[in-house]
VOPAGU-2260 file (C-alpha; in pm, 1 decimal, decimal comma):
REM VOPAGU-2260
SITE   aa  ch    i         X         Y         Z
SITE  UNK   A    0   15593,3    9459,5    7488,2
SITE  UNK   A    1   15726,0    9587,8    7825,8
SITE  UNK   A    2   15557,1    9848,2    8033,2
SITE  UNK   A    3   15746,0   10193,9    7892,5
SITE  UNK   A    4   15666,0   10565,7    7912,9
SITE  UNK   A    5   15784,1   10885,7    7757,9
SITE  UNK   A    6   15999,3   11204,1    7925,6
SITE  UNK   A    7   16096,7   11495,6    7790,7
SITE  UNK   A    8   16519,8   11426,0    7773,0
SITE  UNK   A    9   16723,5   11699,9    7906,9
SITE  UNK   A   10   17157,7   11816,3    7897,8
SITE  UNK   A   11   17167,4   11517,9    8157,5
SITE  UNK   A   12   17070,3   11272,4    7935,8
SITE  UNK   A   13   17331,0   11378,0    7668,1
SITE  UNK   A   14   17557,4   11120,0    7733,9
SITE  UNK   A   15   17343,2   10819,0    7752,2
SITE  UNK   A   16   17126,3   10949,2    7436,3
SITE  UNK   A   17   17461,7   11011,0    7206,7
SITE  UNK   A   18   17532,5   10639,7    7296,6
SITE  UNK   A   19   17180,3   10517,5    7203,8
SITE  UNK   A   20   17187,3   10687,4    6874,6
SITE  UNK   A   21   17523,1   10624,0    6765,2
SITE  UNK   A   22   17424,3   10190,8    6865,3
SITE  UNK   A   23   17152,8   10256,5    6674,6
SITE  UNK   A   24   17273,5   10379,7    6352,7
SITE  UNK   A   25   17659,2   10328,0    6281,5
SITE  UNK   A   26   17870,5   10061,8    6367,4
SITE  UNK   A   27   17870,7    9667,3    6434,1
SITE  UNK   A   28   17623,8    9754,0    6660,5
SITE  UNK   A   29   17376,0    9885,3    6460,1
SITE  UNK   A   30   17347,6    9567,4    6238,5
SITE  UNK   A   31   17182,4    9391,2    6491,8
SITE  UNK   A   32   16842,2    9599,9    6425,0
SITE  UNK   A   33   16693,4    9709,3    6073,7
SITE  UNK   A   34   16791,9   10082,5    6077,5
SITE  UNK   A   35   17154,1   10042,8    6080,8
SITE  UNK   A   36   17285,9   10350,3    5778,5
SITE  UNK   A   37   17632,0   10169,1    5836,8
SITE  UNK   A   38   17622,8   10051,8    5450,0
SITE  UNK   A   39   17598,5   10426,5    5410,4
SITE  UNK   A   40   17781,7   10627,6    5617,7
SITE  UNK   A   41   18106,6   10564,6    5852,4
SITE  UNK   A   42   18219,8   10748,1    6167,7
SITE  UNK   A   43   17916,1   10852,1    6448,0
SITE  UNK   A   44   17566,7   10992,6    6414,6
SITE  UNK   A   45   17572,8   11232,0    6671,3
SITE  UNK   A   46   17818,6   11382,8    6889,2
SITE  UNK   A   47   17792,6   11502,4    7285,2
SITE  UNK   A   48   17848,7   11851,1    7173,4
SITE  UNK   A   49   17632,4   11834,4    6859,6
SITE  UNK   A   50   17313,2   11711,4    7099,7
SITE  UNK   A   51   17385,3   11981,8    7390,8
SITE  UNK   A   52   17367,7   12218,0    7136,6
SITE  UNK   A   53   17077,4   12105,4    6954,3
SITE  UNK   A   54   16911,6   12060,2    7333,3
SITE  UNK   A   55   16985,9   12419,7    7383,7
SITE  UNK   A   56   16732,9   12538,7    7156,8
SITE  UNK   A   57   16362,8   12657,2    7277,5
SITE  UNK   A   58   16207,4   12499,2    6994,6
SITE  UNK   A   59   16367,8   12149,8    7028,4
SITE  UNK   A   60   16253,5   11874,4    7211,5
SITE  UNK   A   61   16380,0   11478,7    7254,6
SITE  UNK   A   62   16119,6   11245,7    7390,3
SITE  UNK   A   63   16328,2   10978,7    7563,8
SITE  UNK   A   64   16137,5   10630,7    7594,5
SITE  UNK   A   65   16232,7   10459,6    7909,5
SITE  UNK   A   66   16150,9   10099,0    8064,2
SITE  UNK   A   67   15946,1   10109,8    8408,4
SITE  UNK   A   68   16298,0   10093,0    8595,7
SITE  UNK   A   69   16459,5   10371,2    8387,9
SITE  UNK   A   70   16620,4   10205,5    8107,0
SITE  UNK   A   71   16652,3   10399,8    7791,8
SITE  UNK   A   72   16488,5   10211,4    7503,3
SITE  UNK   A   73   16438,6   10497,5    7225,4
SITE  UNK   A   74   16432,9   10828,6    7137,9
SITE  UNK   A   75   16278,6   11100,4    6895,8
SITE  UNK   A   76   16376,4   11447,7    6819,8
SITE  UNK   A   77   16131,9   11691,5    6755,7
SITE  UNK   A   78   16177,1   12096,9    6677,4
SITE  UNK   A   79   15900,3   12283,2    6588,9
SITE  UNK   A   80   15920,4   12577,7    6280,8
SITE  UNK   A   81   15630,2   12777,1    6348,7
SITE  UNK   A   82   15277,2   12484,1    6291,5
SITE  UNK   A   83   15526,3   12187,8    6161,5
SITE  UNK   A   84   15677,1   11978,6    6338,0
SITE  UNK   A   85   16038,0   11829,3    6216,4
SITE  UNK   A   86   16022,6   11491,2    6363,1
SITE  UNK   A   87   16386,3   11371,7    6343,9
SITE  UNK   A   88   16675,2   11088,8    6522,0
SITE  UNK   A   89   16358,8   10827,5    6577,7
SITE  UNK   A   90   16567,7   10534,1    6740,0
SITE  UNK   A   91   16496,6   10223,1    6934,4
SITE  UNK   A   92   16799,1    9998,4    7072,7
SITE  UNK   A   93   16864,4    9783,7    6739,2
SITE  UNK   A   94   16804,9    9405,8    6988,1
SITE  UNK   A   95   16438,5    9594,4    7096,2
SITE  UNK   A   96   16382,4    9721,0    6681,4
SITE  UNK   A   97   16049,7    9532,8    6544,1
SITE  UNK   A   98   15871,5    9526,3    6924,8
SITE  UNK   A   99   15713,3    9809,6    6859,6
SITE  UNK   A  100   15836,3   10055,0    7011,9
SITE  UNK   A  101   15913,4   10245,8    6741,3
SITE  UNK   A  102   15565,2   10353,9    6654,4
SITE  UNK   A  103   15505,3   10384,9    7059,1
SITE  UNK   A  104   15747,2   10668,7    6986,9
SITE  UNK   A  105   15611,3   10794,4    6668,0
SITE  UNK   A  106   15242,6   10802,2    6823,3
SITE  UNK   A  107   15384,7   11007,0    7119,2
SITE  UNK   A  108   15525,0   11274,2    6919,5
SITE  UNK   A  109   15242,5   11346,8    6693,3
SITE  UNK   A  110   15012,6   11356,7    7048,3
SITE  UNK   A  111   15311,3   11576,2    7150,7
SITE  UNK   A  112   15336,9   11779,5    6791,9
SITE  UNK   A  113   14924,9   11826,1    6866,6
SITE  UNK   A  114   14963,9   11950,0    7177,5
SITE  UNK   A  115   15194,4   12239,3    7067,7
SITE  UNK   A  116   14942,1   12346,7    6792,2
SITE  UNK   A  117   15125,7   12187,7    6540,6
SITE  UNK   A  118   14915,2   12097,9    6200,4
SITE  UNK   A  119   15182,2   11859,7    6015,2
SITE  UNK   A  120   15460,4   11651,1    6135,7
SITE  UNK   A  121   15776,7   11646,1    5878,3
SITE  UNK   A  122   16095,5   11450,2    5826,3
SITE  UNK   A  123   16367,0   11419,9    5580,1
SITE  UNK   A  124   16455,6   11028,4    5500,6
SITE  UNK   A  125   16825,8   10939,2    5279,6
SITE  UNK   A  126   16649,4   10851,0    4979,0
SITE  UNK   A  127   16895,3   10503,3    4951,7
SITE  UNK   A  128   16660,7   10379,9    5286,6
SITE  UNK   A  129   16344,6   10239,0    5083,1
SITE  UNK   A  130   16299,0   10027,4    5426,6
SITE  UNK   A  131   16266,5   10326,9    5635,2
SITE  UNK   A  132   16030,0   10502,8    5387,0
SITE  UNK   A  133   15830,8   10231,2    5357,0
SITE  UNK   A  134   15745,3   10208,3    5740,3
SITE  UNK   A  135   15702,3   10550,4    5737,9
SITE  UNK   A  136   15432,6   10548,0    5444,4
SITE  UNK   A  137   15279,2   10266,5    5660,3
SITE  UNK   A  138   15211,5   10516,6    5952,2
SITE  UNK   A  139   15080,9   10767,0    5700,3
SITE  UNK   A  140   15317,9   10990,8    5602,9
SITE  UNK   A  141   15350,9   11040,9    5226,7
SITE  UNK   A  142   15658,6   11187,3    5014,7
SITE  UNK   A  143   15636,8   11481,9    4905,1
SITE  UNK   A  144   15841,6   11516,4    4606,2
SITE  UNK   A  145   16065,7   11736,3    4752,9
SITE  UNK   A  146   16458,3   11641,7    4786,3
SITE  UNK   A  147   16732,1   11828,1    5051,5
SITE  UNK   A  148   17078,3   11752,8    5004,5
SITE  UNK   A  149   17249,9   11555,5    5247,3
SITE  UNK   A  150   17558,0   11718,9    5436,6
SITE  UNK   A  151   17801,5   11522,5    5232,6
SITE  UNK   A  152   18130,0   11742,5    5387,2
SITE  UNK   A  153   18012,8   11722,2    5754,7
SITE  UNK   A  154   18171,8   11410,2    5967,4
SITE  UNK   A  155   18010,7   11556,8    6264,0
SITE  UNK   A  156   17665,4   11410,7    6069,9
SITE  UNK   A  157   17898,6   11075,4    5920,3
SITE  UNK   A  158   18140,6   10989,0    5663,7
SITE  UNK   A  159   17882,6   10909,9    5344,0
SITE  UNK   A  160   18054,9   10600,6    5121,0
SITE  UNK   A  161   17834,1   10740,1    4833,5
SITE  UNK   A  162   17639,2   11061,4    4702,7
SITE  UNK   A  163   17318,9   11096,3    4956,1
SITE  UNK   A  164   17014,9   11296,6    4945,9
SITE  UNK   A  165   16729,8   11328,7    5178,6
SITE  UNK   A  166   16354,4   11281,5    5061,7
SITE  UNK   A  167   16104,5   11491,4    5229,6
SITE  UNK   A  168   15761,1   11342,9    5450,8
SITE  UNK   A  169   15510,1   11467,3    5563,3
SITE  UNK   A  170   15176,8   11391,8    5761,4
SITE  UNK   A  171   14879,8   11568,0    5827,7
SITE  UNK   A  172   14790,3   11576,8    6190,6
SITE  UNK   A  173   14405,7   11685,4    6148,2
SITE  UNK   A  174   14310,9   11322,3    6245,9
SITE  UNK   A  175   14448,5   11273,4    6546,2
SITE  UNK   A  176   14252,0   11206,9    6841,6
């Protein structure tokens, strides 16, 4: 694996981020990694506006992962709600998915979700991703039987093909180091 680091994104980084993201998770694109939701949704992931927005907030935070010479390999979004952590958007550029630098990214926001006194990460997964839930069970975070409906009326968040839902997960941070 390459030499890569962690930054805190800011508005600057909108631009590059929304095309990261969008590579990542919709389109032809996004069939060259493992994450790709394009059997599930159509249109984008995230839009410019939608991320300046979400940037704006005092309790969000994107943790870009960049190369030694400043290329943008992944991101994760992160807003705290009091001691959790939502840990949200994890993406890696689908021709760099399975290097590992997807639980790089993972590692650094639970250090980062620590830091802010944070006791429990959380995410919400579309249920149809057994894949994703999977890997996600594999770095220790367990469903917790709750469900969320997904925005099924919102093409700022995609165009679902079918009926979605989001399952809930969760992990404990009292072990990390």
């Amino acid at each position: 694996m390459q030499q890569v680091h962690t930054q805190i994104a800011s508005q600057k980084d909108v631009p590059l981020l929304v095309q990261l993201v969008n590579s990542a998770y919709r389109g032809a694109s996004s069939r060259n990694g493992w994450t790709t939701e394009a059997d599930l949704l159509d249109g984008i992931r995230i839009t410019g506006n939608a991320l300046r927005s979400t940037l704006s907030d005092e309790n969000t935070t994107i943790l870009k992962l960049l190369t030694h010479t400043g290329e943008l390999v992944g991101c994760v979004l992160l807003q705290q709600k009091q001691d959790i952590m939502y840990l949200g958007m994890l993406t890696v550029q689908p021709l760099l998915q399975n290097a590992g630098f997807g639980k790089l990214l993972m590692t650094d926001a639970e250090h980062f979700a620590k830091q802010k006194g944070c006791s429990k990460m959380e995410m919400t997964v579309i249920a149809d991703r057994t894949e994703l839930i999977a890997w996600y069970q594999r770095r220790g975070y367990r469903l917790t039987g709750e469900h969320r409906p997904f925005p099924m009326n919102d093409p700022e968040f995609g165009i679902p093909k079918k009926n979605l839902h989001f399952e809930v997960m969760e992990k404990l941070l009292t072990d990390l180091h």
